[in-house]
Every structure is written in structure tokens, then in C-alpha cells.
SERO-4910 file (N, C-alpha, C, O; in steps of 0.05 Angstrom, whole numbers):
BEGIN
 pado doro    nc1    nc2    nc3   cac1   cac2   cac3    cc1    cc2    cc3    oc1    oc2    oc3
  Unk    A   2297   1996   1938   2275   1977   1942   2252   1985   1923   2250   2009   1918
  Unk    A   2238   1970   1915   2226   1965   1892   2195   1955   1904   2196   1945   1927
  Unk    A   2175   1957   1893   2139   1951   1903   2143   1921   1902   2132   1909   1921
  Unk    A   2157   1905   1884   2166   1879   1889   2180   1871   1907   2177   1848   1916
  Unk    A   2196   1887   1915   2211   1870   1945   2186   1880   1967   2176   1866   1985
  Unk    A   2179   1908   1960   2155   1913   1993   2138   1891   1991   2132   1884   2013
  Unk    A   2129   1877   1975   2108   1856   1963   2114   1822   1978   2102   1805   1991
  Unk    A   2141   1829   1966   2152   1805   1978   2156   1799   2006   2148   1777   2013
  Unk    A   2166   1816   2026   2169   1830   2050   2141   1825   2066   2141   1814   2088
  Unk    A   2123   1831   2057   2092   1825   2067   2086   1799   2072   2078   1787   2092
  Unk    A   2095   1790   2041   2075   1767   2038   2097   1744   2056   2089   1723   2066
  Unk    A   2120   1753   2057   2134   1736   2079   2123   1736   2101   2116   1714   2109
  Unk    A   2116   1758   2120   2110   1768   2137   2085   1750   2142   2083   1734   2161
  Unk    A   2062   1755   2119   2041   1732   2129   2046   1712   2133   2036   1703   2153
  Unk    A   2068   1689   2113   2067   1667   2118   2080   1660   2138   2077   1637   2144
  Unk    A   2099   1679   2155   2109   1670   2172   2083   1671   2198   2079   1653   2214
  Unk    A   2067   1698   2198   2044   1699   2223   2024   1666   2214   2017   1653   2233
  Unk    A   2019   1658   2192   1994   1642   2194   2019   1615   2196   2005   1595   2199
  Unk    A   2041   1608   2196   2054   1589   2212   2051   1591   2235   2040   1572   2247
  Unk    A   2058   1612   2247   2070   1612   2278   2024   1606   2290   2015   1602   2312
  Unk    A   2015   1608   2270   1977   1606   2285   1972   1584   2279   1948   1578   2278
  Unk    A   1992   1564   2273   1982   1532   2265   1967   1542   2239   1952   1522   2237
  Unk    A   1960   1558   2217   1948   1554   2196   1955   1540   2168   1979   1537   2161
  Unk    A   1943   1536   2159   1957   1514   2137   1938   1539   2112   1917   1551   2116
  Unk    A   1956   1540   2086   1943   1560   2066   1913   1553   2053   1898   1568   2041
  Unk    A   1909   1525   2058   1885   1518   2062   1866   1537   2073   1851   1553   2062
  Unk    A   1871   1528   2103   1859   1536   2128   1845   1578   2124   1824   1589   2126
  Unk    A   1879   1586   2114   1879   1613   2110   1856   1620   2093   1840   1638   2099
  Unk    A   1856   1606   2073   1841   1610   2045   1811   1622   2055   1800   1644   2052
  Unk    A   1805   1599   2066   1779   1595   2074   1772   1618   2087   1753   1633   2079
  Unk    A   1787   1622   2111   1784   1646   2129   1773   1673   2108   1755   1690   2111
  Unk    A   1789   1667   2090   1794   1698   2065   1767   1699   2050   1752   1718   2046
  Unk    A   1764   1672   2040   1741   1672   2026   1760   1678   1993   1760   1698   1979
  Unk    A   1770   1657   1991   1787   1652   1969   1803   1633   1964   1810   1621   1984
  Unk    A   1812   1625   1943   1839   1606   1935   1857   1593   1953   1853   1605   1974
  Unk    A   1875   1573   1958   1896   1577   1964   1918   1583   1947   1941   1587   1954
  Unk    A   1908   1582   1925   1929   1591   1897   1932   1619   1903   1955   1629   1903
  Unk    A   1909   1632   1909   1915   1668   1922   1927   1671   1941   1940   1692   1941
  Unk    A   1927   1659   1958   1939   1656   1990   1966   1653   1978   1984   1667   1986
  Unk    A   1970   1639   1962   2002   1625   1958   2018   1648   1936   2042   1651   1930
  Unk    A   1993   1665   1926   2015   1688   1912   2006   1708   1930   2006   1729   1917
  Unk    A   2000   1714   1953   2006   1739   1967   2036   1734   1987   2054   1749   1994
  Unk    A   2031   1707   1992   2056   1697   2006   2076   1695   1991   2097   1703   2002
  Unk    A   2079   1687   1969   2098   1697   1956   2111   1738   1939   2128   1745   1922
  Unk    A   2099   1747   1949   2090   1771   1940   2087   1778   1908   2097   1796   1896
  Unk    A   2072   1760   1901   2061   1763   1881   2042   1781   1873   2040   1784   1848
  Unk    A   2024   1795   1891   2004   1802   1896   2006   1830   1913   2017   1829   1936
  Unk    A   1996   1854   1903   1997   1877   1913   1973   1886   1929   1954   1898   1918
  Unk    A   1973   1879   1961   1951   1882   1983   1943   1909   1982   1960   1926   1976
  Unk    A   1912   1916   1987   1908   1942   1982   1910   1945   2015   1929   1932   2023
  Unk    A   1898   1956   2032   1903   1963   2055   1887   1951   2071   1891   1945   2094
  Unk    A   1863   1946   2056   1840   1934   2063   1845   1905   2066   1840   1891   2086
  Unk    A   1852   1899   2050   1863   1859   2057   1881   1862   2069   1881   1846   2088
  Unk    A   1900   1875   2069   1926   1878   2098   1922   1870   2118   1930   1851   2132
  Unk    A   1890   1903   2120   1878   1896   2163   1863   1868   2158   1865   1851   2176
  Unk    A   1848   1862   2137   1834   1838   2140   1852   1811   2146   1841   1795   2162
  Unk    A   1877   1805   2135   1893   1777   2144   1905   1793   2164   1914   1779   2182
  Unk    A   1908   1816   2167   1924   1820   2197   1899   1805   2225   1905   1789   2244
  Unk    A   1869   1819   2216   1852   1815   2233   1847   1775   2243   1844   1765   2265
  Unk    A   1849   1765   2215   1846   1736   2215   1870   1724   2230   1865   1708   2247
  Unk    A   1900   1731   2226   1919   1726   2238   1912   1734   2267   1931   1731   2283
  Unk    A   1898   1740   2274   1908   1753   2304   1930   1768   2315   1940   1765   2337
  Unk    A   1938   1790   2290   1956   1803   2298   1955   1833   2285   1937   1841   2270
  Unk    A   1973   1845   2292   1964   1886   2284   1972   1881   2250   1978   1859   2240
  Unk    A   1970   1897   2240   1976   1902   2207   2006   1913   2205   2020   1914   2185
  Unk    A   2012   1921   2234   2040   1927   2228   2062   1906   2227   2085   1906   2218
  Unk    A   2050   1894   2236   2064   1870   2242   2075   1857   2227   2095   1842   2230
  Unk    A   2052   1865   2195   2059   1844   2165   2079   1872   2162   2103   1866   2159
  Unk    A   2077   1886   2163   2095   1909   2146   2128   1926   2169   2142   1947   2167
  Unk    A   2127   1909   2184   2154   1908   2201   2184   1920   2192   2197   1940   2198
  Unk    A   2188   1901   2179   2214   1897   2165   2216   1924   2143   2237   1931   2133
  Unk    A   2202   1930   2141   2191   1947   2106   2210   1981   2129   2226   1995   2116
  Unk    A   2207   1986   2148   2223   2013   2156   2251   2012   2166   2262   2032   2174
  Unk    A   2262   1990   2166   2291   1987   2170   2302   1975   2140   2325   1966   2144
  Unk    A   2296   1972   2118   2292   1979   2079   2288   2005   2062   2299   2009   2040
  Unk    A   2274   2020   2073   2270   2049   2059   2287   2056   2064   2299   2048   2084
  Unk    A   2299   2077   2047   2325   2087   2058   2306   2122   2057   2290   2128   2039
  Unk    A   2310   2134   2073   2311   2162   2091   2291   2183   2067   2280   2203   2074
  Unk    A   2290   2175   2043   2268   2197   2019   2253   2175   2011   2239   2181   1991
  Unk    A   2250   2156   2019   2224   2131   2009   2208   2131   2031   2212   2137   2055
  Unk    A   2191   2125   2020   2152   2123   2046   2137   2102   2029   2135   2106   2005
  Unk    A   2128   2082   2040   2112   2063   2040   2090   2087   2012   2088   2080   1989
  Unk    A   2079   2111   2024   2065   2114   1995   2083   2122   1969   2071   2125   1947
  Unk    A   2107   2124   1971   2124   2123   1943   2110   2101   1930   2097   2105   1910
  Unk    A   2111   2070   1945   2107   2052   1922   2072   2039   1921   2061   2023   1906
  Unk    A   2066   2053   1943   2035   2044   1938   2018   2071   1925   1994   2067   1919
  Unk    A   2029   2099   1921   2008   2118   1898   1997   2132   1920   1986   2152   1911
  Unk    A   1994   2131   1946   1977   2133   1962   1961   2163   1965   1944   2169   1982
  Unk    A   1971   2179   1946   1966   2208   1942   1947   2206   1911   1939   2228   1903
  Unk    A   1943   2189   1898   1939   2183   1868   1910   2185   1869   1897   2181   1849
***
């Protein structure tokens, strides 16, 4: 797994939380204080979340931050960590 699939993996993750909250990427945008052209490349994982916009659409979603990043520990395989592909020691 690759910072592009963790990317991807997320930004699924949001679009699936701001579905299941009735939000439209509109709606999201606004919340963010941005685009929906931005909204539409984090959901696509286009876009590499620093940690800080994570908790912030986690906080807007009404849901934990783990929540976007779920799926991401049954993918690493057993010598990968979430800071392999985000630097997080850098």
C-alpha cells in the first residue's frame, strides 16, 4: 500500500460519513470553508489531509477521526504505520 491508496481509503471514508449525514459536497464545502472542487478531490483521494483537516471534517461530520481512517489497519501489512507514509517523524 502506497500514500495513494491511504489517500484514497480516507477520502472514501469521508464521502461515505457526509452521505450517511444527508450532506451534499456543496453543503460540506461550506462547512470547510472551501471549494467543492476541494471537497471532491479529498473524496476522491486526491488530496493528502494533514491531521488537522482530518479532526476538522471528522469534527463537521459528527464523527471520531478514526472513523475516516478505519479500513487503513486491516491494509498495512505488520512493518507499515500510518507514519511510514505520512513522514510523521520528519
Amino acid at each position: 500500500m502506497n500514500i495513494s491508496d491511504v489517500n484514497k481509503i480516507v477520502g472514501s471514508n469521508i464521502k461515505a460519513c457526509r452521505l450517511k449525514q444527508g450532506l451534499s459536497g456543496d453543503q460540506l464545502a461550506s462547512l470547510m470553508g472551501c471549494s467543492q472542487q476541494h471537497v471532491s478531490r479529498i473524496e476522491r483521494g486526491a488530496v493528502r489531509l494533514s491531521i488537522d483537516n482530518l479532526c476538522f471534517i471528522a469534527f463537521i461530520l459528527n464523527v471520531n477521526a478514526h472513523d475516516l481512517i478505519t479500513d487503513l489497519g486491516f491494509k498495512l501489512s505488520t512493518e507499515e504505520t500510518l507514519a511510514d507514509y505520512y513522514h510523521v517523524w520528519d
